[in-house]
C-alpha positions in Angstrom: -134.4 -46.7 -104.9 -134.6 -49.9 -106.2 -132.8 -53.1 -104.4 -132.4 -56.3 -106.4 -131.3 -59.4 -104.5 -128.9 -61.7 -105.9 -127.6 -62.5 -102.1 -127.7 -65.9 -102.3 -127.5 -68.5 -104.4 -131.3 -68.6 -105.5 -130.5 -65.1 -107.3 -134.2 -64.4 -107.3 -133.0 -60.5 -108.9 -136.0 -59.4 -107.5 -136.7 -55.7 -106.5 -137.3 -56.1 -102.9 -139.4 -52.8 -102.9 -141.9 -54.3 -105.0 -141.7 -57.7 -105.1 -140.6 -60.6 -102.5 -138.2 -63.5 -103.4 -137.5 -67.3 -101.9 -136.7 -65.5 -98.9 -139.8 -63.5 -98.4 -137.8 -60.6 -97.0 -138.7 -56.3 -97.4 -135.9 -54.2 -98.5 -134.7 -54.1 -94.5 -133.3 -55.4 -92.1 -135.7 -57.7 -89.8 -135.0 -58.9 -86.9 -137.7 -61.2 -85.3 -135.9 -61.9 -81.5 -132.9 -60.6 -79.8 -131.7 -63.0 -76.4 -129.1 -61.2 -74.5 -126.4 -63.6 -72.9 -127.8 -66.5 -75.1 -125.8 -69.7 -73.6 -127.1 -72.0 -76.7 -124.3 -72.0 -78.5 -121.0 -73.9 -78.7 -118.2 -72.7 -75.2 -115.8 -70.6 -77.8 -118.8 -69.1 -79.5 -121.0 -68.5 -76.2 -118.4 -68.2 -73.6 -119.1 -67.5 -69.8 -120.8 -64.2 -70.8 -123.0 -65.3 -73.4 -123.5 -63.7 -77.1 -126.1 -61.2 -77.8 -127.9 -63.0 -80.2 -129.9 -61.6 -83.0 -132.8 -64.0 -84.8 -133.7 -62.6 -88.0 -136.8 -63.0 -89.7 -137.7 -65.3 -93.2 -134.9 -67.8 -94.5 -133.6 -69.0 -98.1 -133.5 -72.3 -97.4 -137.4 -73.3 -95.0 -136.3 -76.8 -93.8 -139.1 -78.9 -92.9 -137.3 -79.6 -89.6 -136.7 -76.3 -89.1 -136.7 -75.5 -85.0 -137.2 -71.6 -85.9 -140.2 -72.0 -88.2 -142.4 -69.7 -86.2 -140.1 -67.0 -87.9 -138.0 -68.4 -90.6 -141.6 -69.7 -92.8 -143.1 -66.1 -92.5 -141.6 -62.6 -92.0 -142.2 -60.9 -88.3 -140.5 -58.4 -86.4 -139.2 -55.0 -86.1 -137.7 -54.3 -90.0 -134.4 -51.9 -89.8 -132.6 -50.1 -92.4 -128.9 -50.8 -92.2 -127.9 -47.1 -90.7 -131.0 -48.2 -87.5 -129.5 -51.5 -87.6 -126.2 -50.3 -86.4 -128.1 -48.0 -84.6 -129.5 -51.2 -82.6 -126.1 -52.7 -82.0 -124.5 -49.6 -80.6 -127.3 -49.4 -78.1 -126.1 -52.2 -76.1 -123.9 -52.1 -73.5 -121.5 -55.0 -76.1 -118.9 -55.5 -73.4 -121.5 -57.3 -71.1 -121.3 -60.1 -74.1 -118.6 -62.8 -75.5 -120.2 -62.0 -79.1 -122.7 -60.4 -81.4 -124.2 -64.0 -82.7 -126.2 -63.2 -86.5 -128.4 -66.2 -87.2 -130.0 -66.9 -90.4 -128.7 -63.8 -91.7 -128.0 -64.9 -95.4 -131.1 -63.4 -97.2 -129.7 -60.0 -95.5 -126.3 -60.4 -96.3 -126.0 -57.3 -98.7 -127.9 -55.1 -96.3 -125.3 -56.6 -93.4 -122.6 -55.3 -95.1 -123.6 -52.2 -95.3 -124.6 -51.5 -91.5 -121.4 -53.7 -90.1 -118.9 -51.5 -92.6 -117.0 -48.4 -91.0 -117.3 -49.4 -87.5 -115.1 -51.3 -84.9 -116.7 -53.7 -82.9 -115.5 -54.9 -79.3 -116.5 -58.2 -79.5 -116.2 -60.7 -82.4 -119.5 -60.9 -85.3 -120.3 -64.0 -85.7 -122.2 -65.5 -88.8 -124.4 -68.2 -88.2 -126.2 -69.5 -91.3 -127.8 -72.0 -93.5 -125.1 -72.2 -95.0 -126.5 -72.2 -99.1 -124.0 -68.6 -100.0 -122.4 -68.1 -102.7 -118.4 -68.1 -102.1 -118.2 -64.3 -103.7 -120.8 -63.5 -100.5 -118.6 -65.2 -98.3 -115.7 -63.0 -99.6 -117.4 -59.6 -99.0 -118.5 -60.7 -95.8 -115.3 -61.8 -94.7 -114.7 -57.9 -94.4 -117.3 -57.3 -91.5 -117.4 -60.9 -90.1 -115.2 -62.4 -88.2 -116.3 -66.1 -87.4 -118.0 -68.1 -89.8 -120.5 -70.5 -88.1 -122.5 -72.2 -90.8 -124.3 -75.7 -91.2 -123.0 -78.3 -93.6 -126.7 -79.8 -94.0 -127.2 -82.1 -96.3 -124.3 -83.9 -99.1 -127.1 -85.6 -101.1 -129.1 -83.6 -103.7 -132.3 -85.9 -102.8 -131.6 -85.2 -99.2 -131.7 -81.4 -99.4 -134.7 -81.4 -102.1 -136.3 -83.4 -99.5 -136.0 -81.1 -96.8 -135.4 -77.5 -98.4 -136.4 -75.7 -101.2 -133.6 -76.7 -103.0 -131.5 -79.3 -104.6 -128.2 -77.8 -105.0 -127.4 -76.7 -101.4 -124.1 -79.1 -101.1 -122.9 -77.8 -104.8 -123.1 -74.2 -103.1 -122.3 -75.0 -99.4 -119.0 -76.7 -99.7 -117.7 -74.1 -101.9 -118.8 -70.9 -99.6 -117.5 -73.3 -96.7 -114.0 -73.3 -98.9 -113.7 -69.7 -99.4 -114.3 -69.6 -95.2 -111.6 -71.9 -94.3 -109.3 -69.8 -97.0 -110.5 -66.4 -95.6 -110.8 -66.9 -91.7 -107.5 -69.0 -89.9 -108.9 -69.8 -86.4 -107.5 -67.3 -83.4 -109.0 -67.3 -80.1 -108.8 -65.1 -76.7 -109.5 -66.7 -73.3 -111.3 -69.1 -74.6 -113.2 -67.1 -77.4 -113.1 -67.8 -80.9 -112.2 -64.0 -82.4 -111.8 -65.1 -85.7 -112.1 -68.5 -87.9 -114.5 -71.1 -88.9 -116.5 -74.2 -86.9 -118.8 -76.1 -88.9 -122.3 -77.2 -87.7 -123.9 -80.7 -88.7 -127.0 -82.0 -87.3 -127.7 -85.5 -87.7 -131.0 -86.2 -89.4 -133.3 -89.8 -89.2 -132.6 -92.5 -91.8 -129.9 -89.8 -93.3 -126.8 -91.1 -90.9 -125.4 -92.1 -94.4 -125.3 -89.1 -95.9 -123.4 -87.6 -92.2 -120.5 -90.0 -93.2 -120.3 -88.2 -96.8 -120.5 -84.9 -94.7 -117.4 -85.9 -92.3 -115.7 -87.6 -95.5 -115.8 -83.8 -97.0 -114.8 -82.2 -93.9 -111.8 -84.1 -93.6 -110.7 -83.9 -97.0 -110.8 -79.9 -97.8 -111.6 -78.6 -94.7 -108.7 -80.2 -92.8 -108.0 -78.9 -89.0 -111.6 -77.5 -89.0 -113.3 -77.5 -85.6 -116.8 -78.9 -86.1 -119.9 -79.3 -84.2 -122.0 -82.7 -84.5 -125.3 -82.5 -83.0 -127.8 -84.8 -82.2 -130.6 -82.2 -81.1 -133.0 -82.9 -84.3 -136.4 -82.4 -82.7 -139.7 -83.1 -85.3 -141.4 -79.6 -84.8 -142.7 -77.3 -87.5 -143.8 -79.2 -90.8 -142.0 -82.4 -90.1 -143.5 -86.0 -89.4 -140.1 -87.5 -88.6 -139.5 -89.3 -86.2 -136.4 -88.4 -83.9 -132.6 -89.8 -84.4 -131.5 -93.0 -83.1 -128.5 -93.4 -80.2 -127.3 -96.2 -83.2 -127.2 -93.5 -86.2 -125.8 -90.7 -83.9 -122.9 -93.2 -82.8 -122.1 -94.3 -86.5 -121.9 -90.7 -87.5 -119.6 -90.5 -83.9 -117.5 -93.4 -84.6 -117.2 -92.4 -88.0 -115.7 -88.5 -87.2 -113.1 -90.3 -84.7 -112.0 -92.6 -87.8 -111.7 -89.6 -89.7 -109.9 -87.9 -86.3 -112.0 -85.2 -86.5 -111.3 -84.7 -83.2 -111.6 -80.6 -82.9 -114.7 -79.7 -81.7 -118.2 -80.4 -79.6 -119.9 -83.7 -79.5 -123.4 -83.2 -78.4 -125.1 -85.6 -75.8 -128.1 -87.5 -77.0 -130.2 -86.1 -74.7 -130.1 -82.9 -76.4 -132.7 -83.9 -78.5 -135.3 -82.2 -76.6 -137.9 -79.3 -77.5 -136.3 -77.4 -74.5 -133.8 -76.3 -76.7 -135.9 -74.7 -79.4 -136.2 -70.9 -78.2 -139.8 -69.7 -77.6 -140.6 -67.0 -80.1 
C-alpha cells in the first residue's frame, strides 16, 4: 500500500514505503522517548500530575538550535502503525496524567489521525509542534486534538532560512496558527487547559528584533491568545551561538507588556540551562 506524504507544508509527495522525505520518517508511527509525569511544560499544560509525554522521532523543520537533535536530525525508536499506536496509549493507566503531550508530531500528522480517530480520550491531546502546518492540517486535526501548543519561531524569511530548512515557515505558521485560534476557543478544568491554543516563542541571540514582529503578530490576529515567551535557548546540537542576553529577553518582555499580552508564562532567565534539555 502506498503512502504519499503531503502532511506538511514541504509536500515532499513521496511514497514513504520506498522513499524518505524532509522529514526522514518510515510509513509509521515513531516514537523515540516517552516521560511519564513530564513537569516541563507550561502549569495548564503539565498540571500537578504531569502529561505523559510522547517524543517522536525525525522533524520537518531541523533547527540548528534544536535541544532534541539527538532524535529530531536522525530517525530512532520503536516505529508503530497507527492501530499499535493506540494500542500504546490505551496501555497506560491515562488517569494518573493531566495530558497525553504529542511533541514534534507534524511529519506524522496523517498517521495521528488515524490512530486518535474513533476513541474517547480521558485526558486532553495536546499538539506540540514546530509549528510549519498547513492550515487544512490544522483543520483535520482539530477533530482528534484538543489543545494546540505550537511555536511561532521565526517572522523573518532570513531568520528561518538561517536556522531551518526553510524560508517560508512564517508564511505557513501564522496561517495554521489562524485556523487554531478559529478552531479551538480556550476552556479549562481545575486548572487544565482541555481545549484551546497557547503559543510558544523562544527568544533567539541577535534576533530580539524579529521577537517584537512576533508579539506585533500575536496581538494583531491572535488577540486574547495565551502565549509562552521563553528564554531557555541553550547552543547544543549544530549551533555555535552564543546564548541570549538578560537586555534582548527584557526588550522582547517590555515589548509583550506594551502590547498587554499579558496571558501567559514568562520564563526566568535562568532557564537557559542544558538541565532542561531531556536526556535521550
Amino acid at each position: 500500500m502506498k503512502s504519499y506524504c503531503f502532511d506538511c507544508p514541504h509536500n515532499c509527495g513521496v511514497d514513504r514505503i520506498q522513499s524518505f522525505g524532509v522529514c526522514r520518517a518510515p510509513n509509521k508511527i515513531v516514537v523515540a522517548k516517552i516521560i511519564e509525569n513530564f513537569m516541563w511544560e507550561e502549569p495548564c499544560i503539565s498540571g500537578k500530575k504531569g502529561a505523559l509525554a510522547i517524543f517522536f522521532s525525525g522533524c520537518n523543520l531541523h533547527c540548528n538550535f534544536c535541544q532534541n537533535y539527538k532524535i529530531s536530525k536522525n530517525i530512532v525508536g520503536q516505529q508503530y502503525t497507527p492501530q499499535e499506536f493506540l494500542g500504546l496509549l490505551k496501555s497506560y493507566d491515562l488517569e494518573k496524567f493531566s495530558c497525553i503531550d504529542l511533541i514534534t508530531p507534524t511529519h506524522f500528522s496523517s498517521l495521528l489521525i488515524e490512530a486518535l480517530s474513533n476513541y474517547k480520550f480521558p485526558i486532553p491531546i495536546v499538539w506540540n509542534s514546530g509549528g510549519y502546518e498547513k492550515p487544512e492540517t490544522i483543520e483535520k486535526l482539530s477533530v482528534v486534538v484538543d489543545v494546540f501548543l505550537p511555536d511561532l519561531k521565526f517572522f523573518s524569511s532570513d531568520v528561518s532560512k538561517k536556522y531551518t530548512c526553510c524560508s517560508d515557515y512564517f508564511t505557513w505558521a501564522s496561517q495554521s496558527l489562524i485556523k487554531m485560534r478559529e478552531l479551538k476557543k480556550d476552556k479549562f478544568k481545575n486548572g487544565i487547559m482541555t481545549q484551546g491554543l497557547l503559543v510558544r516563542h523562544l527568544v533567539l541571540p541577535n534576533q530580539y528584533r524579529d521577537s517584537l514582529k512576533i508579539l506585533d503578530f500575536i496581538s494583531n490576529k491572535l488577540p486574547n491568545t495565551y502565549i509562552s515567551l521563553m528564554s531557555q535557548f541553550t547552543p547544543v546540537g549544530e549551533s555555535k551561538s552564543r546564548k541570549i542576553l538578560p537586555l534582548e529577553y527584557k526588550l522582547v518582555l517590555n515589548h509583550a507588556e506594551k502590547l498587554k499580552l499579558n496571558k501567559g508564562y514568562f520564563q526566568d532567565f535562568s532557564s537557559s540551562t542544558e538541565e532542561f534539555v531531556p536526556n535521550f
